[in-house]
PDB file of N, CA, C and O in Angstrom, chain B, residues numbered from 101:
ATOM      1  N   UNK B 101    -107.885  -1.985-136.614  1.00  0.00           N
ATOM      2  CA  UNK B 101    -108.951  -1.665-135.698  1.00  0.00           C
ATOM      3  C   UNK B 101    -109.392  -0.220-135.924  1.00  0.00           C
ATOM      4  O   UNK B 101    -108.467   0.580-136.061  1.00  0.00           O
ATOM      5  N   UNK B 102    -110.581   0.238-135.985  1.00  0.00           N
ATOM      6  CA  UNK B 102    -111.375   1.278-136.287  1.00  0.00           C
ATOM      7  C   UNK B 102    -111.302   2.552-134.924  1.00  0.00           C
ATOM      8  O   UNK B 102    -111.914   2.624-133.858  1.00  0.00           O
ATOM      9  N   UNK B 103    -110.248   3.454-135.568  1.00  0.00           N
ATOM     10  CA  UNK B 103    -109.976   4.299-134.047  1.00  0.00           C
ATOM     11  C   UNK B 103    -110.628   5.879-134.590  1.00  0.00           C
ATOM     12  O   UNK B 103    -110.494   6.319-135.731  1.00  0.00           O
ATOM     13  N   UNK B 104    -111.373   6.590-133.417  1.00  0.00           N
ATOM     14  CA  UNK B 104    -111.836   7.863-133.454  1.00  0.00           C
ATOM     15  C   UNK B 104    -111.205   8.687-132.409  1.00  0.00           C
ATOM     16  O   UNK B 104    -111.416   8.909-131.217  1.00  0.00           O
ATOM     17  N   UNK B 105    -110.462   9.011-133.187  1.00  0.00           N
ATOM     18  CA  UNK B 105    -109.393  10.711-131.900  1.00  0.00           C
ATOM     19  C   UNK B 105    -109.570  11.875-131.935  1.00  0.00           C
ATOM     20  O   UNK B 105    -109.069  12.605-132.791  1.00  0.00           O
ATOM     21  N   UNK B 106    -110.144  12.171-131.222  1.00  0.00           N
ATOM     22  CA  UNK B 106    -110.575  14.049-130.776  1.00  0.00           C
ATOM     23  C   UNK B 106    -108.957  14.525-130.342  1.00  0.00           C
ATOM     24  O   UNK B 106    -108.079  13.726-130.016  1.00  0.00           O
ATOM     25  N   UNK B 107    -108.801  15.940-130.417  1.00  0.00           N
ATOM     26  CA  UNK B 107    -107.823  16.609-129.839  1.00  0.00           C
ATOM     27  C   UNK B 107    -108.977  17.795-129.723  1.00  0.00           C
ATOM     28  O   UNK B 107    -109.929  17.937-130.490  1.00  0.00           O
ATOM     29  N   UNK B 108    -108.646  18.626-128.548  1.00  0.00           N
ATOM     30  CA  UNK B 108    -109.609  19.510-128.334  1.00  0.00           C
ATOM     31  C   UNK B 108    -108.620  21.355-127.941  1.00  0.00           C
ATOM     32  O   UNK B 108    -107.817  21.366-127.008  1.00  0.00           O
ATOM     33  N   UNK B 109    -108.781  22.218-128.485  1.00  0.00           N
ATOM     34  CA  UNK B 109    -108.371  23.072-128.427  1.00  0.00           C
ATOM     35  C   UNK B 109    -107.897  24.501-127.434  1.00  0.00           C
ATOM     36  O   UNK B 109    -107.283  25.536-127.693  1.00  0.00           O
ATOM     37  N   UNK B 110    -108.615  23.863-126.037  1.00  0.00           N
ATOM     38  CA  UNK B 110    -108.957  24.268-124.917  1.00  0.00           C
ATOM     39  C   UNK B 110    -108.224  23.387-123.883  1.00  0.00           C
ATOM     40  O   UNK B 110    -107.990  23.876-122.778  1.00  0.00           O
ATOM     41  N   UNK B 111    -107.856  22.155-124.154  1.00  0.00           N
ATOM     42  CA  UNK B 111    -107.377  21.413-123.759  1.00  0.00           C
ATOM     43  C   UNK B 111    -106.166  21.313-122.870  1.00  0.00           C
ATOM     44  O   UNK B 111    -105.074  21.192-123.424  1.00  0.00           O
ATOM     45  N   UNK B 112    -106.243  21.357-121.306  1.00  0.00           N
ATOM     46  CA  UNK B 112    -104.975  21.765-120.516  1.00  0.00           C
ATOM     47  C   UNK B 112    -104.359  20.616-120.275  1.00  0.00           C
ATOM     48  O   UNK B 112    -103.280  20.775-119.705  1.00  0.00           O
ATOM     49  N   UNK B 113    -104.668  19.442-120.516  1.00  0.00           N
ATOM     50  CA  UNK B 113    -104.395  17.887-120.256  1.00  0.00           C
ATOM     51  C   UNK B 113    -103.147  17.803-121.013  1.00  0.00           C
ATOM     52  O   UNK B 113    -101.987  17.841-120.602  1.00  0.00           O
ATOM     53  N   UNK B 114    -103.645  17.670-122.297  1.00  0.00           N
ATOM     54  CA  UNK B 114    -103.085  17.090-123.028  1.00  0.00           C
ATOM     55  C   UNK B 114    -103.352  18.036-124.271  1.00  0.00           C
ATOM     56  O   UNK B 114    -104.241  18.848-124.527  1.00  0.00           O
ATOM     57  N   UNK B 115    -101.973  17.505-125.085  1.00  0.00           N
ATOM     58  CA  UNK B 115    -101.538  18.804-126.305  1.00  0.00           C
ATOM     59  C   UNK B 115    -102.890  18.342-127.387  1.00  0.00           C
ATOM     60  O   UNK B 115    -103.307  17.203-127.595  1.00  0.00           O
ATOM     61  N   UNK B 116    -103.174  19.089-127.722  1.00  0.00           N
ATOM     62  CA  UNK B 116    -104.420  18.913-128.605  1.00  0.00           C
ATOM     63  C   UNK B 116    -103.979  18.015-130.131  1.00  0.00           C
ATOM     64  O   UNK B 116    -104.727  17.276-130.770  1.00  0.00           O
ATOM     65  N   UNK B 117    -102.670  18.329-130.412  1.00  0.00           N
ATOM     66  CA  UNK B 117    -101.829  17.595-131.574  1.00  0.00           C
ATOM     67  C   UNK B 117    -101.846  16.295-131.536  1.00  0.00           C
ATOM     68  O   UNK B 117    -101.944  15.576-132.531  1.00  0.00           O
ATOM     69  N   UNK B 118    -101.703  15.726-129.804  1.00  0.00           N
ATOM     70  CA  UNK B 118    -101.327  14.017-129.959  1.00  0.00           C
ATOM     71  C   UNK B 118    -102.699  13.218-130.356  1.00  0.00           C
ATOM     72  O   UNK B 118    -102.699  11.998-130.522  1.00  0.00           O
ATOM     73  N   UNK B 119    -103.931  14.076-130.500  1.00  0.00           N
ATOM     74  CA  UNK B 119    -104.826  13.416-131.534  1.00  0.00           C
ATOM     75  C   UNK B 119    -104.433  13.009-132.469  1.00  0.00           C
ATOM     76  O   UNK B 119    -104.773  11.859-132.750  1.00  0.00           O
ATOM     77  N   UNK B 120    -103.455  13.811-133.481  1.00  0.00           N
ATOM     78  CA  UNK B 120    -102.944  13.407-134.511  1.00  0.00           C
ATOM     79  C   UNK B 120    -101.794  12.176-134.564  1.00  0.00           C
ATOM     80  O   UNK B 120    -101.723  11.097-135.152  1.00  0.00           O
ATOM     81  N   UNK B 121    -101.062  12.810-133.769  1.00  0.00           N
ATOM     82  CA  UNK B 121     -99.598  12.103-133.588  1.00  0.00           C
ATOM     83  C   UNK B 121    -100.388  10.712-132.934  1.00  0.00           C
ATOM     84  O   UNK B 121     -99.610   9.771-133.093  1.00  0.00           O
ATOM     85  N   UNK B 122    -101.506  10.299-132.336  1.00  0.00           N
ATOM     86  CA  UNK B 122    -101.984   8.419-131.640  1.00  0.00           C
ATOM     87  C   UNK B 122    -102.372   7.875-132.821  1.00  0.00           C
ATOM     88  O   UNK B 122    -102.306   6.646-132.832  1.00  0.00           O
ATOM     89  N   UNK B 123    -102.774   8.413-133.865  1.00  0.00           N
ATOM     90  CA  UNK B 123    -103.254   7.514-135.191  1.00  0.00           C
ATOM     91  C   UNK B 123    -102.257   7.446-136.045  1.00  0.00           C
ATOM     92  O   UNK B 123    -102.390   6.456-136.764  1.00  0.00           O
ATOM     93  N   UNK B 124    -101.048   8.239-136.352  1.00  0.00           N
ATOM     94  CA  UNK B 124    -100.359   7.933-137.043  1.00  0.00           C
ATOM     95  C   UNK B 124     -99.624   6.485-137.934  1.00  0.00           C
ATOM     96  O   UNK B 124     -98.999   6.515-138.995  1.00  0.00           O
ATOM     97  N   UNK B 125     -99.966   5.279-137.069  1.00  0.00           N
ATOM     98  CA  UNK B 125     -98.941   4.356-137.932  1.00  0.00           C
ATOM     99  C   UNK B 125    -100.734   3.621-137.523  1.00  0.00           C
ATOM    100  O   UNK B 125    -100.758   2.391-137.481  1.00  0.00           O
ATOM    101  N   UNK B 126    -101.947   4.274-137.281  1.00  0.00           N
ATOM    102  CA  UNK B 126    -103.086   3.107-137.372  1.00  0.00           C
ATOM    103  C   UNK B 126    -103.378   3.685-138.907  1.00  0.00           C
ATOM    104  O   UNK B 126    -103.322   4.839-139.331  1.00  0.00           O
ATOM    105  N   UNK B 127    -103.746   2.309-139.641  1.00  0.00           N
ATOM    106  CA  UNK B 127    -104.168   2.517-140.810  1.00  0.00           C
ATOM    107  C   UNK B 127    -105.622   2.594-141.154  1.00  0.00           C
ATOM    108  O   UNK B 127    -105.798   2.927-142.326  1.00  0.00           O
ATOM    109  N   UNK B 128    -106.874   2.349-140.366  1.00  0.00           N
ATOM    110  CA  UNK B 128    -108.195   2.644-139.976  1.00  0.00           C
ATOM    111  C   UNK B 128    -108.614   3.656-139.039  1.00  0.00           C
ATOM    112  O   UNK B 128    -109.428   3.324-138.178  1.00  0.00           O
ATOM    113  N   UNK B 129    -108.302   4.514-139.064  1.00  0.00           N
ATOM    114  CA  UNK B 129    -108.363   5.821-137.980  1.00  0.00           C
ATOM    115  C   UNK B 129    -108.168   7.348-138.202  1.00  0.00           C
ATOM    116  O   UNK B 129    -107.195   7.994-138.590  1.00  0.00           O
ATOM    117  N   UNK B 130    -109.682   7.778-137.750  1.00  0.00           N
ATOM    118  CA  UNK B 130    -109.739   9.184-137.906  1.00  0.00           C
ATOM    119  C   UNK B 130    -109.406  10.399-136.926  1.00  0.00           C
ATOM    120  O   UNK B 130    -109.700  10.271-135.738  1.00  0.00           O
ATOM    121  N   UNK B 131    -108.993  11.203-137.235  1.00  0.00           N
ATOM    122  CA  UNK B 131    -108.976  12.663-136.173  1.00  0.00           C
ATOM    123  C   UNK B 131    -109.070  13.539-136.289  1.00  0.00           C
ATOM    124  O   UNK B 131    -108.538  14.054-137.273  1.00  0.00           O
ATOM    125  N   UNK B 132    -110.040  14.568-135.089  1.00  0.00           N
ATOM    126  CA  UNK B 132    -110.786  15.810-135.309  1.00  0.00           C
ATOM    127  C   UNK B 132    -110.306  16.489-134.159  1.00  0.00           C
ATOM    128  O   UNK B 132    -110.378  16.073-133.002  1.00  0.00           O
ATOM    129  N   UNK B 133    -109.761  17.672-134.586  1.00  0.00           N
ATOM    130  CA  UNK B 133    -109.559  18.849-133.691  1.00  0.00           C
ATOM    131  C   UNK B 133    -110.611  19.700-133.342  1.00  0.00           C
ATOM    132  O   UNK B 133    -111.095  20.264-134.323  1.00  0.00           O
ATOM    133  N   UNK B 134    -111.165  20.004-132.185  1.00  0.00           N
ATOM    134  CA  UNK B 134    -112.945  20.471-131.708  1.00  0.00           C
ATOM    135  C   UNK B 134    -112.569  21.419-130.952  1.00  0.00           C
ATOM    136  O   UNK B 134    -112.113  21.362-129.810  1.00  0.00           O
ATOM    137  N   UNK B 135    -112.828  22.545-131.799  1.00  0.00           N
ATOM    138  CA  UNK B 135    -112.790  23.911-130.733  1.00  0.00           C
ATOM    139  C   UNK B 135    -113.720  24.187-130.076  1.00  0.00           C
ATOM    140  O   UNK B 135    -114.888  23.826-130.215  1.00  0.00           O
ATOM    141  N   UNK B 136    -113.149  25.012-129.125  1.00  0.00           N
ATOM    142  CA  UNK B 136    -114.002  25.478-128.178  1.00  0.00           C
ATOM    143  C   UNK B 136    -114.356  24.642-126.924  1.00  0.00           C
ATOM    144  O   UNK B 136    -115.247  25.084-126.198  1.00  0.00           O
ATOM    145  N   UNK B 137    -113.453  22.912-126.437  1.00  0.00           N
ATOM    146  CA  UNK B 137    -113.432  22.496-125.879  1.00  0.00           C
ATOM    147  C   UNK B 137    -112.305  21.845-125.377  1.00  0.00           C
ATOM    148  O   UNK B 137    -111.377  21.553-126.131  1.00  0.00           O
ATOM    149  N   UNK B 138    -112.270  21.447-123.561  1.00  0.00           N
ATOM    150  CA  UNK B 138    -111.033  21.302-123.158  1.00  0.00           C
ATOM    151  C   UNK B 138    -110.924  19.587-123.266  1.00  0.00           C
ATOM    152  O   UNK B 138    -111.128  19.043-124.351  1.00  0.00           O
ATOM    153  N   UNK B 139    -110.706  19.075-122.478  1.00  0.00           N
ATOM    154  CA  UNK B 139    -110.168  17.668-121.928  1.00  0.00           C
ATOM    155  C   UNK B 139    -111.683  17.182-121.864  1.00  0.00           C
ATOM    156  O   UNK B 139    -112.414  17.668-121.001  1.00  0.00           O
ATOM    157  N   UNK B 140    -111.996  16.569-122.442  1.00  0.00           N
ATOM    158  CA  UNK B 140    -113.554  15.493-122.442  1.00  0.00           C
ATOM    159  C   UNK B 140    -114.315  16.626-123.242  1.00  0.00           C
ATOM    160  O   UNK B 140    -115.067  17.508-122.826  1.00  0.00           O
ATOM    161  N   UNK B 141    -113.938  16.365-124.357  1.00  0.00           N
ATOM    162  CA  UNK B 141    -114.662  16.696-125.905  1.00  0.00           C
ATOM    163  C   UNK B 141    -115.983  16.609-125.884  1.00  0.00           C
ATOM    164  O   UNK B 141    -116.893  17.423-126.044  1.00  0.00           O
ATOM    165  N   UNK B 142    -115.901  15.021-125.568  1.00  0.00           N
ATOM    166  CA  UNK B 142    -117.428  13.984-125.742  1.00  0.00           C
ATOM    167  C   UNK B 142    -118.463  14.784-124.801  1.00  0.00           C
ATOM    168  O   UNK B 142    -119.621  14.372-124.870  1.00  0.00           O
ATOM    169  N   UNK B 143    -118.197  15.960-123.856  1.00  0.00           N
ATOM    170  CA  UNK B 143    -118.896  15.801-122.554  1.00  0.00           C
ATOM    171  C   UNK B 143    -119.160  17.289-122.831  1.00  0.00           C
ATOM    172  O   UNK B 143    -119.958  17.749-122.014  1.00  0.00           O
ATOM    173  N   UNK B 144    -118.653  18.332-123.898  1.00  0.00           N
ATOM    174  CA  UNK B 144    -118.918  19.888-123.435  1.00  0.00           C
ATOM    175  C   UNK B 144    -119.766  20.199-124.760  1.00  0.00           C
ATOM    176  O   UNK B 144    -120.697  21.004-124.741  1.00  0.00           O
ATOM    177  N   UNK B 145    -119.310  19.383-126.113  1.00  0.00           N
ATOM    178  CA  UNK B 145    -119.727  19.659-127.310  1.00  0.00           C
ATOM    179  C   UNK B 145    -120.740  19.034-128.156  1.00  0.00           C
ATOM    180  O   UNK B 145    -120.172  19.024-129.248  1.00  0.00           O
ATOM    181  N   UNK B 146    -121.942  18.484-128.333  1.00  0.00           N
ATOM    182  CA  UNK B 146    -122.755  17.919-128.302  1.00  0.00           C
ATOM    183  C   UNK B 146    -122.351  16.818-129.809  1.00  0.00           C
ATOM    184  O   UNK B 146    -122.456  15.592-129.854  1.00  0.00           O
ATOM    185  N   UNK B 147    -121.886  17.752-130.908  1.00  0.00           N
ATOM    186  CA  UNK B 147    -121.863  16.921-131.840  1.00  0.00           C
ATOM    187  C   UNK B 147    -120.901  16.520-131.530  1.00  0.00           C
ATOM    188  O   UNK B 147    -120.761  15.579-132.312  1.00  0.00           O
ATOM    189  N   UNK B 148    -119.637  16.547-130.603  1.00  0.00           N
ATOM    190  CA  UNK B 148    -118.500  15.280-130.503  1.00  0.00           C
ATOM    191  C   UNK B 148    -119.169  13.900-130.074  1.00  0.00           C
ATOM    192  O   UNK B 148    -118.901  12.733-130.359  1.00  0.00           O
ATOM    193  N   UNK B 149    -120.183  14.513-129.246  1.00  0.00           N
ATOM    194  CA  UNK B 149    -120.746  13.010-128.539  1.00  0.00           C
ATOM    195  C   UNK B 149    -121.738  12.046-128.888  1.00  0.00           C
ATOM    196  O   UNK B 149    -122.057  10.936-128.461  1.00  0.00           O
ATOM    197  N   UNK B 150    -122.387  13.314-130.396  1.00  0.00           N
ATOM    198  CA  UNK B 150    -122.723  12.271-131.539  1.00  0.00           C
ATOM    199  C   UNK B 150    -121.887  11.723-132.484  1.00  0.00           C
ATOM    200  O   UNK B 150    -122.691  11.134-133.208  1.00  0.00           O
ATOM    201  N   UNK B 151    -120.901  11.553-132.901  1.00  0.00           N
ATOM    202  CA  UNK B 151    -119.778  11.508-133.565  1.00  0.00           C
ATOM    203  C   UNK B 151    -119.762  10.519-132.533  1.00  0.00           C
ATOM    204  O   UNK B 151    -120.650   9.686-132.717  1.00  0.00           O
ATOM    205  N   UNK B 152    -119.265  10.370-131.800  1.00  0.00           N
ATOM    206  CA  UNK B 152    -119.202   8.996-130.877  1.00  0.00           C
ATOM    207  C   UNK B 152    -119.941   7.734-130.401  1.00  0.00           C
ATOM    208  O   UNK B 152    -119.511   6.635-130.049  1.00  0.00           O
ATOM    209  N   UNK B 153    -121.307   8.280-130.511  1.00  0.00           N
ATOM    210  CA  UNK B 153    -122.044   7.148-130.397  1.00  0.00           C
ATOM    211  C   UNK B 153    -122.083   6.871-132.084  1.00  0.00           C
ATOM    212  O   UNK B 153    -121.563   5.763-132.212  1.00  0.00           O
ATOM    213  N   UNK B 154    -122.380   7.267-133.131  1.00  0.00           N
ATOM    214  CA  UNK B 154    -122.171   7.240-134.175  1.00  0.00           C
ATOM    215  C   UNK B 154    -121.185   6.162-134.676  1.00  0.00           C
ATOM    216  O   UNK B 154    -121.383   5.317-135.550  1.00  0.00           O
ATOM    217  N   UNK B 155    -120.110   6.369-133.953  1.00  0.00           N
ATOM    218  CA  UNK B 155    -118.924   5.467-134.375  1.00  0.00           C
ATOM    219  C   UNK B 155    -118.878   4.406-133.758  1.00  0.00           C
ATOM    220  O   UNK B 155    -118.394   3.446-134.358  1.00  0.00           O
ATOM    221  N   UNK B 156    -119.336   4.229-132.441  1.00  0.00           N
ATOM    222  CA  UNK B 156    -119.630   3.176-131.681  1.00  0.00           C
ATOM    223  C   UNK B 156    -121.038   1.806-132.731  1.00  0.00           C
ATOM    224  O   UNK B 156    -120.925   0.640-133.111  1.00  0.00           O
ATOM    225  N   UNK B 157    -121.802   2.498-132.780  1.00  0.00           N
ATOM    226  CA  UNK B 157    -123.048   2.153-133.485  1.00  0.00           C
ATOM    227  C   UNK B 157    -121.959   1.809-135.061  1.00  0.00           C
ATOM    228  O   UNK B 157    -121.755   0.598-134.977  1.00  0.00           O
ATOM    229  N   UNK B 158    -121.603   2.062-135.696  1.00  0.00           N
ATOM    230  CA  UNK B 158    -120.683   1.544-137.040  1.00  0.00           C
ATOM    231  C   UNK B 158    -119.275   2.147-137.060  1.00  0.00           C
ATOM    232  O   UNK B 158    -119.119   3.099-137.825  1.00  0.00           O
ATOM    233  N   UNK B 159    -118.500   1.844-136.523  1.00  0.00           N
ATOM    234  CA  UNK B 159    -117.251   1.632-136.715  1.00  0.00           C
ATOM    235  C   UNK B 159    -116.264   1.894-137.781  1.00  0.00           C
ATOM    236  O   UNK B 159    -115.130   2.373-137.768  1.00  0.00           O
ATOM    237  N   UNK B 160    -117.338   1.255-139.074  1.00  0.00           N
ATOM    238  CA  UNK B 160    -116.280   1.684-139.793  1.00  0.00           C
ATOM    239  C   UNK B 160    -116.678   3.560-140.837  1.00  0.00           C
ATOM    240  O   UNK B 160    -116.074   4.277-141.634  1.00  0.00           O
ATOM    241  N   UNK B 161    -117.698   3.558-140.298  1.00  0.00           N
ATOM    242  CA  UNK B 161    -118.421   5.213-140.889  1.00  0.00           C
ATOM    243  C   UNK B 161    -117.564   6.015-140.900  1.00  0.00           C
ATOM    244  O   UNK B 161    -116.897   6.094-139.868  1.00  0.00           O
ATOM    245  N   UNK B 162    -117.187   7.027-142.166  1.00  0.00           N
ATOM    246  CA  UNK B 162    -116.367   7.945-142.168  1.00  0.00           C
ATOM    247  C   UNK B 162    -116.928   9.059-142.091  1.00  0.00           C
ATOM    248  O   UNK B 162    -117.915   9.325-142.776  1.00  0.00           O
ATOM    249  N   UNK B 163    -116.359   9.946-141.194  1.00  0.00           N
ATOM    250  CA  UNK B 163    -116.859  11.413-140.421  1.00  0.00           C
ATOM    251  C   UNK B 163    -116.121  12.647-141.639  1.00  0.00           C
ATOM    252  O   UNK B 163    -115.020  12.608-142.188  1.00  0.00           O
ATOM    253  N   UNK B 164    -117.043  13.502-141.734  1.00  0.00           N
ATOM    254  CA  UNK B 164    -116.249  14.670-142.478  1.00  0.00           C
ATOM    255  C   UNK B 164    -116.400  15.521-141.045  1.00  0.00           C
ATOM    256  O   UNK B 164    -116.894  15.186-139.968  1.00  0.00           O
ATOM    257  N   UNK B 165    -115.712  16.869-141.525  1.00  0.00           N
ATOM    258  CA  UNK B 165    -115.174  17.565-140.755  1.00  0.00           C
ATOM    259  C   UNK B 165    -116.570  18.506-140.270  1.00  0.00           C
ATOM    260  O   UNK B 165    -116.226  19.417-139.516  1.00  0.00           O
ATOM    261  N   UNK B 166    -117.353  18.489-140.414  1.00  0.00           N
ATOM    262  CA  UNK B 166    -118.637  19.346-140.097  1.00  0.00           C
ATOM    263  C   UNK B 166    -119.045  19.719-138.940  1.00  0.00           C
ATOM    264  O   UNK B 166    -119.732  20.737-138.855  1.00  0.00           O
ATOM    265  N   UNK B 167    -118.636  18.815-137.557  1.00  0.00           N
ATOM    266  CA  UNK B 167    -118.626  18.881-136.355  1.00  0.00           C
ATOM    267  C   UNK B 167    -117.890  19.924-135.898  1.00  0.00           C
ATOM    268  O   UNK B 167    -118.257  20.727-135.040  1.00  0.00           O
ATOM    269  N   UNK B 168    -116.554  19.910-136.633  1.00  0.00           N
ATOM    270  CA  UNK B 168    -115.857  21.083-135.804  1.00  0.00           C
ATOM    271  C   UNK B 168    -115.880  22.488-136.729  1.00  0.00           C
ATOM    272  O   UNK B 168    -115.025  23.370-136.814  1.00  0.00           O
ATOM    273  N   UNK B 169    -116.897  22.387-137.241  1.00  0.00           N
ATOM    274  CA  UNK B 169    -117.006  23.450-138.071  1.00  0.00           C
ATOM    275  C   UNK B 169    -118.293  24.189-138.063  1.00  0.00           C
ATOM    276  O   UNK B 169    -118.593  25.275-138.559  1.00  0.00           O
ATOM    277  N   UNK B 170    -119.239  22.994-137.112  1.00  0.00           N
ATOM    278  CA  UNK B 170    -120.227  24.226-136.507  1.00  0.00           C
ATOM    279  C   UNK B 170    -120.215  24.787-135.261  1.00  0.00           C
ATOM    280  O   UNK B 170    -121.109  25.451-134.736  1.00  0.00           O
ATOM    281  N   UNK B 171    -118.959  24.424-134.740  1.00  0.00           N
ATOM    282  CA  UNK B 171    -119.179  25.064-133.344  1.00  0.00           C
ATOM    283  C   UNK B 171    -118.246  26.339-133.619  1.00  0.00           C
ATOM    284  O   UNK B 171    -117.068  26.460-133.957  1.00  0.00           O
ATOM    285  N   UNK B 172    -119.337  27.284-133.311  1.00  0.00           N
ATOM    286  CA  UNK B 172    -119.200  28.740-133.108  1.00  0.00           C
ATOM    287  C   UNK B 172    -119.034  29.332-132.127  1.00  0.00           C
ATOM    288  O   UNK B 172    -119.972  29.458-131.341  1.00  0.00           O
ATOM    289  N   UNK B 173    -117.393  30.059-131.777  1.00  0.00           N
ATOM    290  CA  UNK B 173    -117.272  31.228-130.344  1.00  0.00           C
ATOM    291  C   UNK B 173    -118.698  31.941-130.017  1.00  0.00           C
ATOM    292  O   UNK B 173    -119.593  32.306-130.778  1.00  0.00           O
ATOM    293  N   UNK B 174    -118.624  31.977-129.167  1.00  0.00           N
ATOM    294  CA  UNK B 174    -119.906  32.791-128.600  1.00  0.00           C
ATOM    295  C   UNK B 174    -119.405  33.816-127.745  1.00  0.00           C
ATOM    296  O   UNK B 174    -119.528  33.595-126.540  1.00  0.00           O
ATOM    297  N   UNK B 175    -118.893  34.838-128.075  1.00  0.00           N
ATOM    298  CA  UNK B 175    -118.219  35.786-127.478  1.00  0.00           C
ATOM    299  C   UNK B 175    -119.516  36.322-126.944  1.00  0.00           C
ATOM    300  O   UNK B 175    -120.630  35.957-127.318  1.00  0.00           O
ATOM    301  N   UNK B 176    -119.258  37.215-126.043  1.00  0.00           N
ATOM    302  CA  UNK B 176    -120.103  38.135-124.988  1.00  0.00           C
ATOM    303  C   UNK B 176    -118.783  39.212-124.359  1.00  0.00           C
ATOM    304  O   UNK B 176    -117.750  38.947-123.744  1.00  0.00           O
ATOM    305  N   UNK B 177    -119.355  40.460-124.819  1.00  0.00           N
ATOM    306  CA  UNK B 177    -118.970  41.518-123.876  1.00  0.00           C
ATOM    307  C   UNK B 177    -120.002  42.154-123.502  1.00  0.00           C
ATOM    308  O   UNK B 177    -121.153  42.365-123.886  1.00  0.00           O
ATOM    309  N   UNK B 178    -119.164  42.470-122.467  1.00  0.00           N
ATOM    310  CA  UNK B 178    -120.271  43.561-121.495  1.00  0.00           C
ATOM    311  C   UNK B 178    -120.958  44.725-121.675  1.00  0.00           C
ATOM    312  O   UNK B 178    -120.229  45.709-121.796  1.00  0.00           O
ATOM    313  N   UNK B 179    -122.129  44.921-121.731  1.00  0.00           N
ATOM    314  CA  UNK B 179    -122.051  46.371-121.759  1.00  0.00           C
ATOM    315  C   UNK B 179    -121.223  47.587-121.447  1.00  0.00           C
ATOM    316  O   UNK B 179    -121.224  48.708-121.955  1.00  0.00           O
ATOM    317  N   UNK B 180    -120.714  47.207-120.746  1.00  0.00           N
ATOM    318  CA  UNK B 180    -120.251  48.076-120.043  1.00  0.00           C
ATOM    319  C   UNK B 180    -118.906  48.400-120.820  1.00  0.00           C
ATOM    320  O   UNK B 180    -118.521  49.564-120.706  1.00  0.00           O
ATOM    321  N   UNK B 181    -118.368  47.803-121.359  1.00  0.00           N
ATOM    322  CA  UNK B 181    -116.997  48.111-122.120  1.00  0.00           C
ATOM    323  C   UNK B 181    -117.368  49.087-122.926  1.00  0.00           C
ATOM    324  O   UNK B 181    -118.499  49.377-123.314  1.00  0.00           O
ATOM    325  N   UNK B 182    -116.507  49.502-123.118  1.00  0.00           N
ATOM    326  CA  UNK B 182    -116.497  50.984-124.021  1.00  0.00           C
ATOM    327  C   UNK B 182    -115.399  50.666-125.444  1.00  0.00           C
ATOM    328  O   UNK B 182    -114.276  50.212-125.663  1.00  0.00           O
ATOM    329  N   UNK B 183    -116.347  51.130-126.044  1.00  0.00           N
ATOM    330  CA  UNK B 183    -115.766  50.384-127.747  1.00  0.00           C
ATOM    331  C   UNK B 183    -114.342  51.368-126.987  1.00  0.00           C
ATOM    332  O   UNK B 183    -114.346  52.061-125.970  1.00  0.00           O
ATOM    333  N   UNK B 184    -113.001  51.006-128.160  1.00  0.00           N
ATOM    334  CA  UNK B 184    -112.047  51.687-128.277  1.00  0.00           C
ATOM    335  C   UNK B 184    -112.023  52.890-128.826  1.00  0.00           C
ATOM    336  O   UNK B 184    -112.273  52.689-130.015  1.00  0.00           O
ATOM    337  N   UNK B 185    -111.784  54.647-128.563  1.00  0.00           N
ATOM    338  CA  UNK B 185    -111.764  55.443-129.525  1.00  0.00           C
ATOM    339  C   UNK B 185    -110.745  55.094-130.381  1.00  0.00           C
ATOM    340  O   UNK B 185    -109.864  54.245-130.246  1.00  0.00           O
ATOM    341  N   UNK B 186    -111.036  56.045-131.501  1.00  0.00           N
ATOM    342  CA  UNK B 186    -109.999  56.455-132.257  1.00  0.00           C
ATOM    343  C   UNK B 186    -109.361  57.489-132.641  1.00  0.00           C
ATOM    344  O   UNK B 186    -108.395  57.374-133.396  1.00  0.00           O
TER     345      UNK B 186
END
């Protein structure tokens, strides 16, 4: 059976690893670690939730890793911080 497992890196639920460790003995089944999101992948990161209908829509389609490789930290500091001297 054709399985798609997120582990998400933010993730307070659940260890972001047992993405890996639930497919292990499936022999049709992929998994992607998605930073920058906690517990419901599908719901914070846009391309997880294309990746999902995606897989829903063909099943057996193989995903490269590109999803979790465009999502970029978006850091923000404040003005107000003051670089570190040296």
């Amino acid at each position: 059976m054709p399985t798609l497992s997120f582990g998400s890196t933010f993730d307070t639920q659940t260890p972001a690893s047992w993405a890996k460790i639930a497919i292990e003995k499936l022999t049709n089944a992929q998994a992607f670690m998605i930073p920058e999101a906690g517990h419901g992948a599908v719901v914070y990161q846009p391309c997880v939730a294309e990746m999902g209908v995606a897989f829903i829509d063909n099943p057996k389609r193989r995903f490269d890793n590109s999803c979790a490789r465009s999502i970029k930290v978006d850091w923000h500091i404040a003005p107000w911080v003051a670089a570190p001297k040296k």
